[in-house]
DRENBAVEX-547942 format. One record per residue: residue in three letters; z, y, x of N, C-alpha, C in turn; residue number from 1. Coordinates in Angstrom, 2 decimals. Example, Ala and Ser with C-alpha at 12.3 -4.5 7.8 and 13.67 -1.06 7.14 Angstrom:
// residues 2
+---------+---------+---------+---------+---------+----------+---------+---------+---------+---------+-----+
| residuo |    n_up | n_north |  n_east |   ca_up | ca_north | ca_east |    c_up | c_north |  c_east | num |
+---------+---------+---------+---------+---------+----------+---------+---------+---------+---------+-----+
|     ALA |    7.80 |   -5.69 |   13.19 |    7.80 |    -4.50 |   12.30 |    7.80 |   -3.30 |   13.20 |   1 |
|     SER |    7.08 |   -2.25 |   12.85 |    7.14 |    -1.06 |   13.67 |    7.87 |    0.03 |   12.90 |   2 |
+---------+---------+---------+---------+---------+----------+---------+---------+---------+---------+-----+
***
This chain:
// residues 157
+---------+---------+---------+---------+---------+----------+---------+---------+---------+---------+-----+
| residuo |    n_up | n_north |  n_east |   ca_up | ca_north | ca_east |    c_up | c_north |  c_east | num |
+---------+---------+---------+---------+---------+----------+---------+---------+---------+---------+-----+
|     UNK |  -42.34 |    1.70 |   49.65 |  -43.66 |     1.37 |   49.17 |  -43.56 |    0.95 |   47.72 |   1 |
|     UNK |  -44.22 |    1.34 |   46.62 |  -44.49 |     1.34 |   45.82 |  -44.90 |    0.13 |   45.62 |   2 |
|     UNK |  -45.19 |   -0.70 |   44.81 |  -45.85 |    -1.90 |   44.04 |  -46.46 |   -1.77 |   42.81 |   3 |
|     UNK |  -47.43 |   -2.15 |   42.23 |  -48.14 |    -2.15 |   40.98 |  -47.08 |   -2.82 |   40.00 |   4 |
|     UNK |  -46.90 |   -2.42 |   38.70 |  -45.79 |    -2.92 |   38.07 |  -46.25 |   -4.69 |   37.72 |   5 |
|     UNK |  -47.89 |   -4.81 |   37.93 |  -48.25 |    -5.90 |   37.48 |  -47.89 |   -7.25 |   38.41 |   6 |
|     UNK |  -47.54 |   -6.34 |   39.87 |  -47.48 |    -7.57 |   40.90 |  -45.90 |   -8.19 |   40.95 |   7 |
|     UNK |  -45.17 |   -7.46 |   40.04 |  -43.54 |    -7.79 |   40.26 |  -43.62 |   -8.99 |   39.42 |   8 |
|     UNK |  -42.66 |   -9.78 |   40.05 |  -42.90 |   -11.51 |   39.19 |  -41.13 |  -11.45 |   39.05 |   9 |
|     UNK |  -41.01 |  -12.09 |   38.28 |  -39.32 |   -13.13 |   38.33 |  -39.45 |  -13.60 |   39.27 |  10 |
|     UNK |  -37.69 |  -13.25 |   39.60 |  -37.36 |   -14.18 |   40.82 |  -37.04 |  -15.45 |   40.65 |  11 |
|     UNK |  -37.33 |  -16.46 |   41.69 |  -37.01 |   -17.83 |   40.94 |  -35.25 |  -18.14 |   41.13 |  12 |
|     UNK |  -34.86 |  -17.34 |   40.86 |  -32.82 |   -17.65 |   41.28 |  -32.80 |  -16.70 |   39.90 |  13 |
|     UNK |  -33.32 |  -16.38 |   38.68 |  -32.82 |   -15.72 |   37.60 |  -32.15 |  -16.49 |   37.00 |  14 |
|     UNK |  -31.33 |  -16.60 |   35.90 |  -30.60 |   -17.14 |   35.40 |  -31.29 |  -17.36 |   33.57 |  15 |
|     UNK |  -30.96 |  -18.70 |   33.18 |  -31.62 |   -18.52 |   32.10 |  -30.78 |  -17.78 |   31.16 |  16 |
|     UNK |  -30.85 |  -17.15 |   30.08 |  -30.15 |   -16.28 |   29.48 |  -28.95 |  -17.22 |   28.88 |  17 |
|     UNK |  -29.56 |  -18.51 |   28.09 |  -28.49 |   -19.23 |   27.82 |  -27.37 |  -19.57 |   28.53 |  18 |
|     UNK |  -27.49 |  -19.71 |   29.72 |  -26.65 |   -20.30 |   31.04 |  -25.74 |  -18.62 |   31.45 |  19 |
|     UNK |  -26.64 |  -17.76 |   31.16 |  -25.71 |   -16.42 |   31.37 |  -24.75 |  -15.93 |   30.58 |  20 |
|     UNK |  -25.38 |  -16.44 |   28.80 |  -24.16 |   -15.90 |   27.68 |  -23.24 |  -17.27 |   27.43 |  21 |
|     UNK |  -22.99 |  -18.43 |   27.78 |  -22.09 |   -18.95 |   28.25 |  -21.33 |  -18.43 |   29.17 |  22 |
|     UNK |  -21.49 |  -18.46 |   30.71 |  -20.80 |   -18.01 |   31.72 |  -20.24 |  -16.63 |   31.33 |  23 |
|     UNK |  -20.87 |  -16.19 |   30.27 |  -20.09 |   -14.54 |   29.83 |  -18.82 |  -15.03 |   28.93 |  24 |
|     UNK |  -19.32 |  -15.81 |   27.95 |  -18.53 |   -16.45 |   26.97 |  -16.88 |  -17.04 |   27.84 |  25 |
|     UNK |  -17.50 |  -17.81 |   28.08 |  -16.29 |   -18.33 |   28.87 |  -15.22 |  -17.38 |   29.89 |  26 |
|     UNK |  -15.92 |  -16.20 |   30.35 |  -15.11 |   -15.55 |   30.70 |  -13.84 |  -14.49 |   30.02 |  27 |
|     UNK |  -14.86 |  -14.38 |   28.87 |  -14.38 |   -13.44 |   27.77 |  -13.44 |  -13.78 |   27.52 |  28 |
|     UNK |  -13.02 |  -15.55 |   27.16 |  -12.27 |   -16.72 |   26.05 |  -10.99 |  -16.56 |   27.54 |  29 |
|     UNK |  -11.65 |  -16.60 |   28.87 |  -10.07 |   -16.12 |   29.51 |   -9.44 |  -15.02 |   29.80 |  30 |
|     UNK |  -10.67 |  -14.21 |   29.35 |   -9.96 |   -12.80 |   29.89 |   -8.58 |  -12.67 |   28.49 |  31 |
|     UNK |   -8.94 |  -13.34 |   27.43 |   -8.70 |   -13.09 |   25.98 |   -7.42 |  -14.09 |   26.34 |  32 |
|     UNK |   -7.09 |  -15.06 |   27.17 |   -5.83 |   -15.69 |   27.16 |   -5.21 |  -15.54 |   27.78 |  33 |
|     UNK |   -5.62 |  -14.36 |   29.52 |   -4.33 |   -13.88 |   30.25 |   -4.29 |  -12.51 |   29.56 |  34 |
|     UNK |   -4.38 |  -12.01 |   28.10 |   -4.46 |   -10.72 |   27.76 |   -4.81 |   -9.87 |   27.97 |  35 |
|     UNK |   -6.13 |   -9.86 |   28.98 |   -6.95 |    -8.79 |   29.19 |   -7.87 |   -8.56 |   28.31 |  36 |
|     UNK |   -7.30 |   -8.13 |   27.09 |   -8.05 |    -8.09 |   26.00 |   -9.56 |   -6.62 |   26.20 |  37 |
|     UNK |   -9.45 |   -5.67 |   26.61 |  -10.34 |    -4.80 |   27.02 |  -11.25 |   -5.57 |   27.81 |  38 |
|     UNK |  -11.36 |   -6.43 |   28.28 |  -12.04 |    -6.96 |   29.34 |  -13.22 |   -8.27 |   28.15 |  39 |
|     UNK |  -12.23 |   -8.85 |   27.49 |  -12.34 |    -9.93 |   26.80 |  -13.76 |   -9.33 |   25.80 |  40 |
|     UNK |  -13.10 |   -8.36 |   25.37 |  -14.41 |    -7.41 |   24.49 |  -16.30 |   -7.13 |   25.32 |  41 |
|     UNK |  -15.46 |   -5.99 |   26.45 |  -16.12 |    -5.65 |   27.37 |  -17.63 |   -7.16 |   27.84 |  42 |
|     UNK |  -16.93 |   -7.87 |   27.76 |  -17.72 |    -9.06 |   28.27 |  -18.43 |  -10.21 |   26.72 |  43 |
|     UNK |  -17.36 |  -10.18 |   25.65 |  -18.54 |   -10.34 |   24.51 |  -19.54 |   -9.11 |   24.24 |  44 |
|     UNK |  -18.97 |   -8.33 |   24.69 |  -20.34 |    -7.04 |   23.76 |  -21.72 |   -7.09 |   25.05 |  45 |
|     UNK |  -21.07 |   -8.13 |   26.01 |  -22.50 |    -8.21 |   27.16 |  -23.13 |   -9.77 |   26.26 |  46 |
|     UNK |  -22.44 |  -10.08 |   25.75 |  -23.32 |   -11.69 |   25.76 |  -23.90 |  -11.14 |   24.40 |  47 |
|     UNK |  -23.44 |  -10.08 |   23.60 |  -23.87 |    -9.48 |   22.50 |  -25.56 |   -8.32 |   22.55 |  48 |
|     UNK |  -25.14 |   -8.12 |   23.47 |  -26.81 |    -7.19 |   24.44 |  -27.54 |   -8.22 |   24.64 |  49 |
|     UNK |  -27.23 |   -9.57 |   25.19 |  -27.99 |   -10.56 |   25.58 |  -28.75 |  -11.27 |   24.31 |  50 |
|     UNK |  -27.57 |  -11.78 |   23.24 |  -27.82 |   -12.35 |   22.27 |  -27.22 |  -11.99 |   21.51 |  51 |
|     UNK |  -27.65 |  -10.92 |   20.23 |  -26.68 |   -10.63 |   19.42 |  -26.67 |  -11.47 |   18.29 |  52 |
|     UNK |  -27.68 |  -12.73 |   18.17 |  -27.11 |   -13.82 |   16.97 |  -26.06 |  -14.55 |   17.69 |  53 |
|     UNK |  -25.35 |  -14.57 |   18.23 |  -24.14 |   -15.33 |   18.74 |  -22.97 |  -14.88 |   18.29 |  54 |
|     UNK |  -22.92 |  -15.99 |   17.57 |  -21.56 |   -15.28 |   16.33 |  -19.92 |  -15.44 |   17.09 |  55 |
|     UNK |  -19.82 |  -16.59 |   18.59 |  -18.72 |   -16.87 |   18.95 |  -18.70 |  -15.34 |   19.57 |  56 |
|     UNK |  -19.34 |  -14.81 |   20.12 |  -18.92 |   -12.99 |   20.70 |  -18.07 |  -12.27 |   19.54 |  57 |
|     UNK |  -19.14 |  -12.38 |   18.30 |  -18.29 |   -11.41 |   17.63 |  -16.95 |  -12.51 |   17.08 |  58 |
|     UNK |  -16.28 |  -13.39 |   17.12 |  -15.41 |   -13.79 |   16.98 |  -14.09 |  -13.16 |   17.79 |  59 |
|     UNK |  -14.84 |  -13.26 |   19.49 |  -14.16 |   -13.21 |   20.73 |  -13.37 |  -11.57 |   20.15 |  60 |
|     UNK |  -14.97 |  -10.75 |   19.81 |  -14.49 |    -9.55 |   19.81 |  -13.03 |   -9.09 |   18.32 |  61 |
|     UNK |  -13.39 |  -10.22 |   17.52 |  -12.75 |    -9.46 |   16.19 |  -11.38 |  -10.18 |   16.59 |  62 |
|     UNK |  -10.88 |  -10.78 |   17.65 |   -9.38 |   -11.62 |   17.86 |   -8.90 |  -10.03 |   18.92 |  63 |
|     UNK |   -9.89 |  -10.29 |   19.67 |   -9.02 |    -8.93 |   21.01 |   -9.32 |   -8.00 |   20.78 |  64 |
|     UNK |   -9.84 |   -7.04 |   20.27 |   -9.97 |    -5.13 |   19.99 |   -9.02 |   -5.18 |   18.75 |  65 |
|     UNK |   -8.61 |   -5.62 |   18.13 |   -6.80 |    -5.30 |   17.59 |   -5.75 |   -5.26 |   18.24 |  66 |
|     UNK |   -6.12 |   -5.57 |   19.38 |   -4.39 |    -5.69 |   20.34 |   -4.55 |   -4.71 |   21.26 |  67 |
|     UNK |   -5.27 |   -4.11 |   21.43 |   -5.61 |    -2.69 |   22.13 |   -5.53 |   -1.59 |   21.32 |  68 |
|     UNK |   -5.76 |   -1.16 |   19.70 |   -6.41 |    -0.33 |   19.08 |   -7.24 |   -0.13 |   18.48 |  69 |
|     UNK |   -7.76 |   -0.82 |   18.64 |   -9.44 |    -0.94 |   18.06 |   -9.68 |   -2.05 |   16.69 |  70 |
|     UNK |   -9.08 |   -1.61 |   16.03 |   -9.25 |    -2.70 |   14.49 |  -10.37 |   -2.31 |   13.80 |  71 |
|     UNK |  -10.61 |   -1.15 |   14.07 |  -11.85 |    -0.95 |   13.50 |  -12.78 |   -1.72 |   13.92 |  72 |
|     UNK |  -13.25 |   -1.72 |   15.28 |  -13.99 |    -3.16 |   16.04 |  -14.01 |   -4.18 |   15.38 |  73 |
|     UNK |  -12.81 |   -4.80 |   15.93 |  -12.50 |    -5.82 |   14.61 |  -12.64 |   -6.54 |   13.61 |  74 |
|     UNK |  -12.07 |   -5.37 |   12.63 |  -12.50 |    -5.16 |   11.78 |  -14.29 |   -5.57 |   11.40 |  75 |
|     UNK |  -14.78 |   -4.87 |   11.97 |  -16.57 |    -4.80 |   12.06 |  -16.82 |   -6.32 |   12.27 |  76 |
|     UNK |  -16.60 |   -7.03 |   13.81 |  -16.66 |    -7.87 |   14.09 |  -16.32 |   -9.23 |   13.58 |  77 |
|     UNK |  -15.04 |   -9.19 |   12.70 |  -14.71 |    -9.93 |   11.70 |  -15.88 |  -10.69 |   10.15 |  78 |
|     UNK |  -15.92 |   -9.51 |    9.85 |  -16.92 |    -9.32 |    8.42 |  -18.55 |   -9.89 |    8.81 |  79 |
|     UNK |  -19.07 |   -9.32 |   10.38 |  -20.19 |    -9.70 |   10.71 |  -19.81 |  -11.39 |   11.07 |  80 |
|     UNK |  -18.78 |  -11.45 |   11.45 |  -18.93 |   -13.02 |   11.74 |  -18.98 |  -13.87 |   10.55 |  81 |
|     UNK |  -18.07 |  -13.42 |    9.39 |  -17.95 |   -14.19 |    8.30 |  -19.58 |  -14.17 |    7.58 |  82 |
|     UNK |  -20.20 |  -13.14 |    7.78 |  -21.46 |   -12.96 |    7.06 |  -22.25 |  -13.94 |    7.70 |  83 |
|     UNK |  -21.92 |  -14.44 |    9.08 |  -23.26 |   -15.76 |    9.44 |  -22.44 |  -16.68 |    9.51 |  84 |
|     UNK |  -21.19 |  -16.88 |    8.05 |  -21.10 |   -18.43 |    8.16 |  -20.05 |  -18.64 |    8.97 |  85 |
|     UNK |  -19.11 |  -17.87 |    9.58 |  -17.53 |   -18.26 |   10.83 |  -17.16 |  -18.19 |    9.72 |  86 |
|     UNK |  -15.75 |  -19.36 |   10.10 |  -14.58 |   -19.36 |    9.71 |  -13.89 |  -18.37 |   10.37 |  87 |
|     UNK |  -13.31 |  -16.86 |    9.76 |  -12.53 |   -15.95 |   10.61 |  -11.08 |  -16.05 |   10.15 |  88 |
|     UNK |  -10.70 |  -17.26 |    9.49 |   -8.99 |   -17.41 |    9.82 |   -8.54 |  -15.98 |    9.47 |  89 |
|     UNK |   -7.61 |  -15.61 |   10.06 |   -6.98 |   -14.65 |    9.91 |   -7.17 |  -13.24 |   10.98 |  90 |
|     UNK |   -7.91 |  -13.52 |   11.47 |   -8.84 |   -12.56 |   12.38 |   -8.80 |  -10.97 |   11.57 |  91 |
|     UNK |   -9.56 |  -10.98 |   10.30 |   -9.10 |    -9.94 |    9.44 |   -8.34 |   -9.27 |    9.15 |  92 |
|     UNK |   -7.11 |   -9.95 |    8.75 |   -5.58 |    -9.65 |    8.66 |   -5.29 |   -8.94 |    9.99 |  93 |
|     UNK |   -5.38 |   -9.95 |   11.03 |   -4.93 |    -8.64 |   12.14 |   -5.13 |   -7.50 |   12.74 |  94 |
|     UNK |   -6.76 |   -7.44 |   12.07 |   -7.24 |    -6.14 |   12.37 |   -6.91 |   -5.09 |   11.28 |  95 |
|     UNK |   -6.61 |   -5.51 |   10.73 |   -6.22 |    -4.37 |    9.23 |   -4.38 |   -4.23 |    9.19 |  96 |
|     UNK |   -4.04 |   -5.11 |   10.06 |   -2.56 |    -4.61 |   10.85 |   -2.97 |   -3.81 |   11.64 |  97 |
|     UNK |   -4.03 |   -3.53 |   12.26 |   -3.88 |    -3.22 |   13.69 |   -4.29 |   -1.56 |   12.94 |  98 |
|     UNK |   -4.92 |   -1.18 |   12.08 |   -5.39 |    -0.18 |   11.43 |   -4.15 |    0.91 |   10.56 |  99 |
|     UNK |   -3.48 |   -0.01 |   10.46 |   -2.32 |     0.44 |    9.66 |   -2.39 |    0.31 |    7.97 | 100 |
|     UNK |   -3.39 |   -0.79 |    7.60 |   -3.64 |    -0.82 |    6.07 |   -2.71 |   -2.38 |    5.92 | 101 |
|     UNK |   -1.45 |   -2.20 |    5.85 |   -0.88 |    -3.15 |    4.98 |   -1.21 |   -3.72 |    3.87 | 102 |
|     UNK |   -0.83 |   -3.10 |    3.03 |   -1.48 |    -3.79 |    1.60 |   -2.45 |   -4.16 |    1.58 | 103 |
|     UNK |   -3.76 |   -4.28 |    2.24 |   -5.31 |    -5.15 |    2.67 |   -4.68 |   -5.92 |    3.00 | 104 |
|     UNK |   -3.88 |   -5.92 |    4.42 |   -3.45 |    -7.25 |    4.98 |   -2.77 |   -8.31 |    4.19 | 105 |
|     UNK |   -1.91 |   -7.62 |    3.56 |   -0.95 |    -8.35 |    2.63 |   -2.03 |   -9.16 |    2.04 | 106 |
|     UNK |   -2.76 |   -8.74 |    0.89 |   -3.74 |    -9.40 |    0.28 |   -4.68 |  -10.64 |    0.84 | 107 |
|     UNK |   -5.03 |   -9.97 |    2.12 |   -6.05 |   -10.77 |    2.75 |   -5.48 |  -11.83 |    3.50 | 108 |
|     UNK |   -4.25 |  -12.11 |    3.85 |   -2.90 |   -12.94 |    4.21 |   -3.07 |  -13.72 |    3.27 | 109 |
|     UNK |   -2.65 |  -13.32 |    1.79 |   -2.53 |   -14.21 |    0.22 |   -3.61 |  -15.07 |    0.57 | 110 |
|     UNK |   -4.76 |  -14.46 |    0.59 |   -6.33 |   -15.16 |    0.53 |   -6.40 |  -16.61 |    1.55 | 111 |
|     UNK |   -5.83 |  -16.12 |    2.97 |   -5.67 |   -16.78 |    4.07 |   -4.77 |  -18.02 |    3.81 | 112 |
|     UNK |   -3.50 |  -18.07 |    3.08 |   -2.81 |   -18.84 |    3.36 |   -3.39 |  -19.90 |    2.10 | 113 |
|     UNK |   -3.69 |  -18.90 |    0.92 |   -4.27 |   -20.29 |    0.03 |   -5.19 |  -20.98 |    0.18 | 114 |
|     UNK |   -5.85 |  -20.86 |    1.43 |   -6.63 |   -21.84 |    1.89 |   -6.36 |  -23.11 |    2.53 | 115 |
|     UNK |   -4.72 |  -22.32 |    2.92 |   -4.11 |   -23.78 |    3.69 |   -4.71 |  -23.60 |    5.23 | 116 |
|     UNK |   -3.97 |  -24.89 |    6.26 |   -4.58 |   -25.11 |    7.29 |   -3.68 |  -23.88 |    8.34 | 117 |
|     UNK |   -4.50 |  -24.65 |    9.26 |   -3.65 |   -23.77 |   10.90 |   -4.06 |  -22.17 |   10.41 | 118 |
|     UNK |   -5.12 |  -22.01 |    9.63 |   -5.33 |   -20.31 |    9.68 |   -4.19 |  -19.92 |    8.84 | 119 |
|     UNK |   -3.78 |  -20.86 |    7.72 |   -2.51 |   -20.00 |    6.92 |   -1.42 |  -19.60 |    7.41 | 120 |
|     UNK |   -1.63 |  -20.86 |    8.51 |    0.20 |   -20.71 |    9.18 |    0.28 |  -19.21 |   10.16 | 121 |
|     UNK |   -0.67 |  -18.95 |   10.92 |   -0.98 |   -17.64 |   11.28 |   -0.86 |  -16.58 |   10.00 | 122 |
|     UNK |   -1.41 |  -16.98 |    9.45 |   -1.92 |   -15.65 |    8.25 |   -0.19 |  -15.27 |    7.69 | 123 |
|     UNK |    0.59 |  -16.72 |    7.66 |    2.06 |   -16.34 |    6.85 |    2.87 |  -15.66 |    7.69 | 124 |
|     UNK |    2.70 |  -15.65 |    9.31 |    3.37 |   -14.75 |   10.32 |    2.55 |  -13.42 |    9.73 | 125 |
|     UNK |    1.26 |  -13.34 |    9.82 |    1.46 |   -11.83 |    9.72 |    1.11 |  -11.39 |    8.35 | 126 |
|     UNK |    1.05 |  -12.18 |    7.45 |    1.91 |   -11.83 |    5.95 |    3.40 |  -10.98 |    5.98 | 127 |
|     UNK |    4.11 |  -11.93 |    6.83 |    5.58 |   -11.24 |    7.14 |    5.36 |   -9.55 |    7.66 | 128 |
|     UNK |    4.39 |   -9.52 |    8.45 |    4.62 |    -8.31 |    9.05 |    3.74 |   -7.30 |    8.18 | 129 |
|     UNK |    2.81 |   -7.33 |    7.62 |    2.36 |    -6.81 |    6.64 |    3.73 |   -6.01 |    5.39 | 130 |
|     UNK |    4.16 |   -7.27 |    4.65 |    5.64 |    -7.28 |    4.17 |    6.03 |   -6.18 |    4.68 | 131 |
|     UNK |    6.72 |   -6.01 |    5.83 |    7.63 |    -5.44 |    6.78 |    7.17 |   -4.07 |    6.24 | 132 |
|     UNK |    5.73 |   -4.19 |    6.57 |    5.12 |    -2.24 |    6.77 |    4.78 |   -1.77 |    5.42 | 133 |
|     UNK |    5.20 |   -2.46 |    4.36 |    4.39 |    -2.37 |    3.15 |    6.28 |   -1.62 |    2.24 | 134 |
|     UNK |    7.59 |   -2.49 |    3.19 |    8.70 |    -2.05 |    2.55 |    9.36 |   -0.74 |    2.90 | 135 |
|     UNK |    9.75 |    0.16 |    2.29 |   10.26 |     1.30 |    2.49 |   11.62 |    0.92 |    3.68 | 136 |
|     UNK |   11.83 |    1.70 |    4.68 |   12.96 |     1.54 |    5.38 |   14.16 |    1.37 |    4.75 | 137 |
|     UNK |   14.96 |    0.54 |    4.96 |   16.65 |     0.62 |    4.70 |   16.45 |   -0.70 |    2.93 | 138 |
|     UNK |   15.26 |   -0.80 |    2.97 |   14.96 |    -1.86 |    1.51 |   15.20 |   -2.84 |    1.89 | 139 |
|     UNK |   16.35 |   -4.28 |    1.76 |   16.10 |    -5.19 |    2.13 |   15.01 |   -6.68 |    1.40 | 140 |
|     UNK |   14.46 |   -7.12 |    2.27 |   13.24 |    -7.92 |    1.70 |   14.49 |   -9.09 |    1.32 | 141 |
|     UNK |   13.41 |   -9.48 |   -0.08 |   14.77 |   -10.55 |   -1.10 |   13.42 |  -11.68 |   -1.23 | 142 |
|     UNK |   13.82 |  -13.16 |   -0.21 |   12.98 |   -14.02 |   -0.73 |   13.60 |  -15.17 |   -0.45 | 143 |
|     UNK |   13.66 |  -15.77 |   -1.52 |   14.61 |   -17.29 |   -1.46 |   16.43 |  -16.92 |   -2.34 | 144 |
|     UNK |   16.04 |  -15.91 |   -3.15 |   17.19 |   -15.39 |   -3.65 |   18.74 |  -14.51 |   -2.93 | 145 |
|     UNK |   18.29 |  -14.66 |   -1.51 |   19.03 |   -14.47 |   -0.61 |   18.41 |  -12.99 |    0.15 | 146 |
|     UNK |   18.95 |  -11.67 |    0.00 |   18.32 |   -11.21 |    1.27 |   18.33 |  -10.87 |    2.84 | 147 |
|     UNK |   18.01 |  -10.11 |    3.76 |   18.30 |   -10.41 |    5.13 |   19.37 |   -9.80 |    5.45 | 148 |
|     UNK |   20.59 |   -8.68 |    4.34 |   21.73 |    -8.82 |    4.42 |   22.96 |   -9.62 |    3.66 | 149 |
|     UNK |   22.28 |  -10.77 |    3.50 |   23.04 |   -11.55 |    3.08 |   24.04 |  -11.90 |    1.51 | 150 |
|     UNK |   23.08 |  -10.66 |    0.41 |   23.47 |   -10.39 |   -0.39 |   22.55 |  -11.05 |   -1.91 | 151 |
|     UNK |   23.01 |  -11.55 |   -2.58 |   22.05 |   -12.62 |   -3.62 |   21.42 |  -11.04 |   -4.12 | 152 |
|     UNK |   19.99 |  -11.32 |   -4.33 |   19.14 |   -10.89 |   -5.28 |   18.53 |  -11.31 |   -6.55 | 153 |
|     UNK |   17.29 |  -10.72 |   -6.87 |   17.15 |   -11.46 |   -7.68 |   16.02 |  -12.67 |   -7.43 | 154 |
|     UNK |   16.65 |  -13.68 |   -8.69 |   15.75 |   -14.92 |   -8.50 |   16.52 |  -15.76 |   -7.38 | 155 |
|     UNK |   18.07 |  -15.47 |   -7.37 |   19.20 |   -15.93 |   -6.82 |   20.00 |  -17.51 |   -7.29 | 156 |
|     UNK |   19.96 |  -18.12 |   -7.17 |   20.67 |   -19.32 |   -8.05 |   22.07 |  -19.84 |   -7.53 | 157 |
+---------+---------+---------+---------+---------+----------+---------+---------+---------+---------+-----+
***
């Protein structure tokens, strides 16, 4: 049987939306710490349909779609968060590892760490790895005058 579209009401067991993009949120933030990062996404881009001014989604999203592939995501998700005002730490950097653009990262690492704070100390791990992809194979990296075969370079004392 059919119904008039006018007679359909809310049910009174709906959920208020706020109470729903939390309970999404929060799931996301664990799917994102037992590494179900596909999942972690999957479930901000729902609290993102719900509410797309909710800048902790696109946070959720610009930390986990780099560890799958997806830096471009990321990437996206990163820049939109910084544009309403997040602190995105080093969120950036890892998506532009995750892309294969070293030298961005490198840079955007520099940016990261001279800010100081828990985001630098992240940002100087993957400064290092930036480094890494930025040096030609068989080059050894020379920092502290010493390099990682054990041979003085320069700026050696």
């Amino acid at each position: 049987m059919d119904l008039p579209s006018d007679s359909v009401s809310t049910p009174p067991w709906t959920f208020d939306v706020s109470v729903r993009v939390a309970v999404l949120l929060q799931a996301s933030r664990e799917a994102l710490l037992r590494g179900d990062y596909m999942e972690a996404v999957a479930l901000a881009e729902e609290v993102l349909e719900e509410d797309p001014a909710e800048t902790d989604a696109l946070l959720l999203v610009a930390e986990a779609a780099p560890h799958y592939g997806h830096g471009a995501v990321g990437l996206l998700a990163a820049n939109q968060a910084e544009a309403r005002g997040a602190a995105i730490g080093a969120l950036r950097v890892m998506a532009l590892l995750s892309l294969g653009q070293a030298e961005a990262a490198l840079a955007e690492a520099e940016r990261v760490i001279a800010g100081g704070g828990e985001a630098g100390i992240l940002a100087g791990s993957l400064r290092d790895q930036a480094l890494a992809q930025t040096r030609p194979v068989g080059t050894p990296a020379v920092e502290g005058g010493v390099s990682e075969a054990g041979v003085d370079g320069p700026g050696a004392g």
